[in-house]
C-alpha positions, 0 to 999 in steps of 0.5 A: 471462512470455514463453516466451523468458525461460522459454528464458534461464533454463533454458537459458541459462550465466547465474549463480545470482544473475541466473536468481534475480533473473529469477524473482524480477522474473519472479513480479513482474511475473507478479503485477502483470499479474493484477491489472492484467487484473482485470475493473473489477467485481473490481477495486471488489469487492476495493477495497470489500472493502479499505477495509472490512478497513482500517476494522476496523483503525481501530476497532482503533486508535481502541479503543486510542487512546482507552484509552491516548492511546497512538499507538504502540500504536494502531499495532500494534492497527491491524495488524489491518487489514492483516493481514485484507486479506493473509488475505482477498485484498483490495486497498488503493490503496497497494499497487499501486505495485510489482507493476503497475509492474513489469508495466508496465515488463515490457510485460505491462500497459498505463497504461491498466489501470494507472490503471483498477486505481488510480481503482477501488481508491482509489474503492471503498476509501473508499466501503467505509472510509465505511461501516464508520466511519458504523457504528464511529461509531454503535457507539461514540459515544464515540470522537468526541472521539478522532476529532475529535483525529485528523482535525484532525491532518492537516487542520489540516496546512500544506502544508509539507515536513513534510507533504510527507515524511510522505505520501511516508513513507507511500506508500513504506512501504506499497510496502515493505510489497508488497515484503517480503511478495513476497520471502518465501514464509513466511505468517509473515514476511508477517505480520510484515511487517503489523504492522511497516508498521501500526506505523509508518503508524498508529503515526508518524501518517504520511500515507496516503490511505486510512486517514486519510481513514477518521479524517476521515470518522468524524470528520465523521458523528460531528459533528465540526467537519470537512468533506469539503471539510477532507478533500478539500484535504488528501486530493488532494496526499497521494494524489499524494505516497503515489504519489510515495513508492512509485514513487520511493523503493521502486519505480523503485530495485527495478527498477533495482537488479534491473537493475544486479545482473542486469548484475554477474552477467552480466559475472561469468559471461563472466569466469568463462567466459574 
């Protein structure tokens, strides 16, 4: 951040509470801004590289799914996606809803790079999710009825308040997902964190633009009676709604809690000055 913030922290009589908090929003926005400053190029290299990663979490899932019947427990195979793209450093559309906000809002970015990181992820993950299902579905025939079952799940969906709140669900714990292994220092912890998102993404069939927009696509090359067109009608308000989710449930409260208790222990300090 600016070397003025730098000057509050170390040179301020604030409490430990508000100079953590600082650092905490610090490293944040810090992080938000790299990635909102990336090249357009790396930006699609990590998306594609993303949209592969979540793919082999699908034929994770699907493996499982087609075993068991089981969605829960496809969930947490499912893990495995999110834990490659953590170990791998790349990049899925969804969780870029807090840090590149909080650039934003901290003035290190524009909305301008906002919406150029979110097109270009969001694109190259499902380019890079297309091709792996066009591979897992040569791989394993097999699988078809298993995903003609999923992809119908949500293009069959109405768009009711039930799917309305399953694509906000989704947004929102992706957003946790960001905000959990941001407050953590433990590679464990992160981990964790992984499979417990994973879990309740795949595991609750809840609506995520990305990976169940890989189910659908698998569906369709496997032959399925699917359409993109299927795809597109549900895709488009669900990419809205996982932004919604993020934002407004995770997100904009962050921020205005960071704020609120940043105030507390100013007020706190001045007391115990007086």
């Amino acid at each position: 951040m600016s070397d003025d913030r730098t000057r509050r922290e170390v040179g301020s009589n604030d409490g430990p509470l508000e100079n953590e908090l600082e650092r905490s929003f610090s490293t944040v926005v810090t992080e938000g801004a790299e990635r909102l400053h990336r090249t357009l190029r790396t930006v699609l290299i990590t998306g594609l590289f993303g949209g592969i990663e979540v793919g082999i979490g699908v034929m994770a899932m699907l493996a499982v799914l087609h075993e068991t019947g089981n969605h829960l427990l496809a969930g947490l195979a499912f893990s495995i996606g999110l834990i490659a793209i953590y170990l791998a450093h790349s990049e899925l559309f969804t969780e870029d809803f807090l840090m590149p906000i909080a650039a934003v809002v901290g003035r290190d970015g524009r909305v301008r790079d906002l919406v150029k990181l979110w097109v270009g992820t969001l694109s190259a993950n499902l380019v890079g999710g297309w091709v792996i299902m066009v591979i897992v579905t040569q791989a394993f025939p097999e699988w078809s009825s298993t995903l003609s079952e999923s992809a119908h799940h949500f293009v069959d969906a109405p768009l009711d308040w039930q799917s309305v709140c399953l694509a906000v669900l989704g947004g929102s714990t992706m957003t946790l997902l960001t905000r959990m292994q941001q407050g953590t220092d433990s590679p464990v912890a992160k981990l964790v964190a992984c499979v417990g998102a994973a879990f309740l993404l795949a595991g609750l069939q809840l609506f995520h633009s990305v990976l169940d927009s890989l189910l659908v696509f698998g569906a369709i090359v496997s032959g399925a009676d699917v359409g993109y067109g299927d795809w597109l009608s549900w895709f488009w308000y669900t990419v809205l709604l996982n932004i919604a989710g993020g934002i407004v449930l995770v997100t904009a409260l962050r921020l205005l809690r960071t704020q609120e208790l940043m105030r507390e222990e100013r007020q706190d300090s001045r007391h115990s000055e007086v």
